[in-house]
C-alpha positions in Angstrom: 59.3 10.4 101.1 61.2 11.3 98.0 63.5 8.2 98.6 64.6 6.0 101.1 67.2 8.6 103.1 65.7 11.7 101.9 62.1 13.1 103.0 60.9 16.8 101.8 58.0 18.5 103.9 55.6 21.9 103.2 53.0 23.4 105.2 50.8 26.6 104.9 48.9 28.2 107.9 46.5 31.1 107.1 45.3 33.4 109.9 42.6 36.4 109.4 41.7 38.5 112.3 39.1 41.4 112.3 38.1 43.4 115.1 36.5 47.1 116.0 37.8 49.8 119.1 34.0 51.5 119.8 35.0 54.3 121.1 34.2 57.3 120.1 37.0 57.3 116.7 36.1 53.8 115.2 39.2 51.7 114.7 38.5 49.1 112.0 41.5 46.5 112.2 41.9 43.9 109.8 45.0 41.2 109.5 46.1 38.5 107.3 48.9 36.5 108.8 50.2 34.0 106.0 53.2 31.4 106.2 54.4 29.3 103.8 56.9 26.7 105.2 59.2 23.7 103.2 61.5 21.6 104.5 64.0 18.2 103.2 66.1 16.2 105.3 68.7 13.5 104.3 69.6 10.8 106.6 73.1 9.8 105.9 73.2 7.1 108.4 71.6 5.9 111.5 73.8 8.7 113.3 73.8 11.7 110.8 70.8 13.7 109.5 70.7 16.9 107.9 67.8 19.2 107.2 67.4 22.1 105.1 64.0 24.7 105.8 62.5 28.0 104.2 60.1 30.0 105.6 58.0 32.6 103.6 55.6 35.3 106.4 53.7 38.0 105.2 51.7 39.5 107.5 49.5 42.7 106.5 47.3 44.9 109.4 45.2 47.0 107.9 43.6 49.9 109.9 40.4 52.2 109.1 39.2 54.8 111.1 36.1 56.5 110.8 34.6 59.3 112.6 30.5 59.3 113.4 28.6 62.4 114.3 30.2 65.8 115.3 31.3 65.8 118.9 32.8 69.3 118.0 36.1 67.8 119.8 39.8 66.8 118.2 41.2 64.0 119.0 44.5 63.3 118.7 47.0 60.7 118.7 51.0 60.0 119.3 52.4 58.7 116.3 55.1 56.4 118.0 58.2 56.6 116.6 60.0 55.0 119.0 60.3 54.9 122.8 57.1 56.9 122.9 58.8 59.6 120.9 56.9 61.0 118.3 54.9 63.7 116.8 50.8 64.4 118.1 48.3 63.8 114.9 44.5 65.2 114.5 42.6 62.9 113.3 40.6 63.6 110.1 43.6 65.9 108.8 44.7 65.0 105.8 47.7 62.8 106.4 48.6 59.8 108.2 45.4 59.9 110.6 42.8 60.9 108.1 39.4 59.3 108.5 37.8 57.0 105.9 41.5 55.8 104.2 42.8 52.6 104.6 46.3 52.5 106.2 48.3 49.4 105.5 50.9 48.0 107.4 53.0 45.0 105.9 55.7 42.8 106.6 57.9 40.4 104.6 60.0 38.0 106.2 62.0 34.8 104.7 63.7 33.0 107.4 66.0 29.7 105.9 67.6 27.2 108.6 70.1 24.4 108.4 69.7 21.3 110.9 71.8 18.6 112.3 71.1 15.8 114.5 74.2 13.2 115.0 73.7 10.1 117.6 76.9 10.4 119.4 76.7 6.7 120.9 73.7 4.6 122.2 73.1 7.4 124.6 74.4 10.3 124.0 72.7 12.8 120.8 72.7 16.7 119.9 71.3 18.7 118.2 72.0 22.0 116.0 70.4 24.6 114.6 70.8 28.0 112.8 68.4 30.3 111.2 68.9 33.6 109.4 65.7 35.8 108.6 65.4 39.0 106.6 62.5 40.7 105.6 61.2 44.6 105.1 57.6 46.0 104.9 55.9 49.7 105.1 53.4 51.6 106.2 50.5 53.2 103.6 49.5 52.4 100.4 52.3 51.6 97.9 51.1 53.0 94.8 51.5 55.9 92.8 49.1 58.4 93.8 49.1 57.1 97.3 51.7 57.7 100.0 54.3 55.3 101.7 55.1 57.1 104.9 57.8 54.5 106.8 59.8 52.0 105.2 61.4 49.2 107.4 64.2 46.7 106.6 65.2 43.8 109.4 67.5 41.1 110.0 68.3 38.5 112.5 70.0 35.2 113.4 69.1 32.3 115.7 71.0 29.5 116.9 69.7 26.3 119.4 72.1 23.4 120.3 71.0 20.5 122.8 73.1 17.7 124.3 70.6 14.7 125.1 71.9 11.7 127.3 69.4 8.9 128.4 70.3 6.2 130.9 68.0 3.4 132.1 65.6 5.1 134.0 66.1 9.0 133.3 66.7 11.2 130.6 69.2 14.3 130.7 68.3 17.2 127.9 70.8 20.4 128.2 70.0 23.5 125.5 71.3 26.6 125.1 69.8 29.6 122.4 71.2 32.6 121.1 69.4 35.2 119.0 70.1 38.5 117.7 67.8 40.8 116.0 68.1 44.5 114.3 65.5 46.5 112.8 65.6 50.1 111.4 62.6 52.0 110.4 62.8 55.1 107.9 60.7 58.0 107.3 59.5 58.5 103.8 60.4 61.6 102.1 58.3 62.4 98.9 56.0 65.7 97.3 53.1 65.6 95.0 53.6 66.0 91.6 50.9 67.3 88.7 50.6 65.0 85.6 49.9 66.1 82.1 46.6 64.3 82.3 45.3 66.1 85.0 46.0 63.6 87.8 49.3 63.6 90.1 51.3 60.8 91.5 54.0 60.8 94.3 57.6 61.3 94.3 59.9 60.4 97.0 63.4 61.9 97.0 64.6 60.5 100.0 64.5 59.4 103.5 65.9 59.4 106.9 66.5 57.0 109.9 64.1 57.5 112.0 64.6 54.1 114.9 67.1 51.5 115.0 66.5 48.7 117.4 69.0 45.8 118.6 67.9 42.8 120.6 70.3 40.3 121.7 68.8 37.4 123.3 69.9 33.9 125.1 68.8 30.9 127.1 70.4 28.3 128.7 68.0 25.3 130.2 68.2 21.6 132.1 65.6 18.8 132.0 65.0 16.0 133.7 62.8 12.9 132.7 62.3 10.5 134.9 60.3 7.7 134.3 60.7 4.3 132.0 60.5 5.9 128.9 61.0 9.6 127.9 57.9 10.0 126.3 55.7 9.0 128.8 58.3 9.9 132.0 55.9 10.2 135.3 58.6 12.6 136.9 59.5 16.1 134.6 61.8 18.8 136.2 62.6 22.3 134.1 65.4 24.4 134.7 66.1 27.6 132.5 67.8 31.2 132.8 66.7 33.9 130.4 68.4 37.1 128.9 67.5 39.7 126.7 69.3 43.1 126.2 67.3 46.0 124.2 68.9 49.2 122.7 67.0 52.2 120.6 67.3 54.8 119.6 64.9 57.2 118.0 65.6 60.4 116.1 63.7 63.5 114.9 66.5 65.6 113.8 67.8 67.4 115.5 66.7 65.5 118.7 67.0 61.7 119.6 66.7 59.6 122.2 67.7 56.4 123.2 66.8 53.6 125.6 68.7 50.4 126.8 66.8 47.8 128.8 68.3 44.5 130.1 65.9 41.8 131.3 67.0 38.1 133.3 64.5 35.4 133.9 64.6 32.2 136.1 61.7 29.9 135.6 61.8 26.2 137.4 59.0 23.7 136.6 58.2 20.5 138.1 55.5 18.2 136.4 53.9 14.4 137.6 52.2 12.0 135.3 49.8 10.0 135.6 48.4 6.9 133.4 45.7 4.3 133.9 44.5 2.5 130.5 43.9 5.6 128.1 43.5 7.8 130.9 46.3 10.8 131.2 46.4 13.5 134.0 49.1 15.7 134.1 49.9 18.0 137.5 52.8 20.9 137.0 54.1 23.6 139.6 55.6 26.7 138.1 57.9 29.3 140.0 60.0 32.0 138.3 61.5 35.4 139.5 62.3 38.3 136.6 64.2 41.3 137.1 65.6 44.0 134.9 67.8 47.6 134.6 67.8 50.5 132.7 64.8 51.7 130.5 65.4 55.7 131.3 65.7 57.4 128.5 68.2 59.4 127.7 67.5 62.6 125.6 69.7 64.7 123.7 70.1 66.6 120.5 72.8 66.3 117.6 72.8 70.0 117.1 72.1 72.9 119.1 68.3 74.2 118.2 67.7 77.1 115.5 64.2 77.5 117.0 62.6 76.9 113.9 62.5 73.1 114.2 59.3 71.3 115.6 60.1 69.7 119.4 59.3 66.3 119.6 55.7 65.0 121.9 56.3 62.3 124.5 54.2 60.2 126.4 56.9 59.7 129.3 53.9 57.7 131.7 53.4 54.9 128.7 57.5 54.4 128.7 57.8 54.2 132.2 54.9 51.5 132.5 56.8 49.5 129.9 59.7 50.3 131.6 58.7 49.1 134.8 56.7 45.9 133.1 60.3 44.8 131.9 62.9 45.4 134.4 60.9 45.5 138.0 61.1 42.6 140.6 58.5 40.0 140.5 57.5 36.7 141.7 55.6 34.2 139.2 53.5 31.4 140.3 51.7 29.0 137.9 49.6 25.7 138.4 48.9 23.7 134.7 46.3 20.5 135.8 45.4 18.2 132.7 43.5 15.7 132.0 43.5 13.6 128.7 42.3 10.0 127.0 43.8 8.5 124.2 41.7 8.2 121.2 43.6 6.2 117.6 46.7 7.5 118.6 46.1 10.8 119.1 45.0 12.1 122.8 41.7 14.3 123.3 42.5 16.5 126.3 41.6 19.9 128.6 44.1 21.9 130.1 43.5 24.6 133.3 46.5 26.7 134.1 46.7 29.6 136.7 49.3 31.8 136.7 49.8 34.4 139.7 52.6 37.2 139.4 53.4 39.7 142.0 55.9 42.5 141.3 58.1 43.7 144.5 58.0 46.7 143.9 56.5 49.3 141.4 55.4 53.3 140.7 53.6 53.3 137.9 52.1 49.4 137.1 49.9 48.7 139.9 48.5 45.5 141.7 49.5 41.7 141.6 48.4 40.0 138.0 45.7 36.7 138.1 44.8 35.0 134.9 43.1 31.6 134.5 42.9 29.7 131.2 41.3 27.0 130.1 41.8 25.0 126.7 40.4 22.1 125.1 42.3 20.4 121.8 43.3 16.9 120.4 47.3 16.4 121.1 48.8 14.0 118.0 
């Protein structure tokens, strides 16, 4: 607390991940996934607060593959530049799939946000939101005697409101989101150049578009807390509708493609409480449908062919699976059962949830989807 009205917050969560693909070309992945968050707020009055935030994300994969023994047999992979468009790699030529190299990929993101909460009356409050995030990364080693093959810039907007009106015995929370995002990625264009001293270093004159990328998103939702108090409500009832609209398009000059996908979600949730002393269990029934359109790709070229360029490799099976896993029919089902104790404020708890999906009808995903998870944390 800086001062009586005015409070100023920072975190910073630190994330490393490591894993291997044993197969027979030896994927060595390694991530760092930093934030850096601060926040202030001013409290005007007992109706009006404001907040301020800035987030700082860098996240950096970095990929090494090696090669053991001599199967005598190439392997190759799609280098995806966008709706499984792309160009096939060996691996171990020199290049972008060369074995023993470390391949970076990083991305830099600041996202800043402005809050407001105002108290209406004694029972009526909302709430607003809006974010803005840019950021830009690349892929390979940014130095001069190595090679930058894609550069990517991004930028997006996000905006939440919510209308909150309590009564005696029940609680009514409406929200509504809205998001857009746009990201373009660009190929590198460079040549290696001789020094006096021997050595060379890299010099890029240029680049080209190779994906551009739009998702607009929104959410409206309804819930209902009924209980004595909103916190601990022994009745909890979720309504929300989902959209998302998707459109790419990839280019390897003199051929593109583009894709558009829509997607539409409706999830309902019903939860019961229950308390006795420090005792907490928590039932929840979960039942959504999705559906979708589009995801065909549409292929074309900006200029007829001279026959000297190189055509384009696809992997149409992968983009019809994704295809399919966004727009088809399908019924969800989810059970969440929980059981806590409270423990110095803070409740110690394990949470079960099982979640069945079955899609209506599909070509190219197969079967109905089970998963159970269990968790154990401490809830504050």
């Amino acid at each position: 607390n800086i001062a009586r009205k005015w409070h100023v917050g920072t975190k910073i969560d630190y994330k490393t991940i490591s894993f291997v693909k044993l197969k027979d070309m030896r994927n060595i992945n390694t991530i760092l996934d930093l934030t850096a968050s601060v926040g202030t707020s001013y409290r005007f009055n007992t109706n009006h607060t404001l907040a301020f935030g800035y987030n700082y994300n860098r996240y950096i994969e970095n990929m090494r593959i090696n090669e053991y023994g001599n199967l005598e047999k190439d392997y190759y992979a799609l280098i995806n530049k966008g709706s499984f468009m792309g160009l096939l790699h060996l691996y171990g030529d020199d290049g972008i799939l060369d074995t023993g190299n470390n391949r970076p990929w990083v991305d830099i993101v600041h996202h800043i946000g402005i809050q407001y909460h105002v108290n209406i009356n004694s029972t009526v409050s909302a709430f607003f939101e809006l974010n803005y995030k840019t950021g830009k990364g690349h892929y390979g080693n940014d130095s001069d005697n190595a090679v930058v093959y894609m550069r990517h810039e991004k930028n997006g907007y996000d905006l939440n409101a919510q209308l909150q009106i309590k009564k005696e015995n029940t609680t009514h929370v409406f929200s509504v989101n809205g998001n857009r995002e746009e990201i373009t990625n660009k190929e590198q264009l460079y040549q290696q150049v001789s020094t006096p001293k021997g050595d060379y270093i890299m010099e890029y004159y240029g680049s080209r578009e190779l994906s551009h990328r739009t998702k607009t998103a929104g959410a409206i939702g309804y819930t209902l807390l009924w209980g004595a108090s909103a916190k601990n409500a022994p009745w909890q009832l979720n309504a929300e509708y989902k959209f998302s609209a998707t459109n790419r398009k990839t280019s390897l000059f003199p051929y593109f493609r583009k894709q558009n996908i829509k997607c539409h979600n409706i999830n309902a949730e019903i939860g019961r409480a229950f308390r006795y002393k420090n005792n907490n269990l928590w039932l929840k029934y979960t039942a959504g449908f999705t559906t979708g359109s589009g995801g065909n790709p549409i292929d074309g070229m900006y200029v007829d062919s001279s026959g000297s360029t190189v055509s384009p490799d696809y992997l149409n099976d992968y983009l019809h699976r994704e295809r399919e896993y966004l727009t088809a029919k399908r019924l969800l089902s989810a059970i969440t059962f929980r059981i806590g104790r409270d423990y110095k404020n803070k409740e110690v708890y394990m949470q079960l949830n099982a979640t069945y999906i079955k899609p209506l009808k599909t070509e190219y995903v197969k079967g109905d989807f089970l998963s159970l998870d269990m968790s154990v944390g401490l809830a504050f």
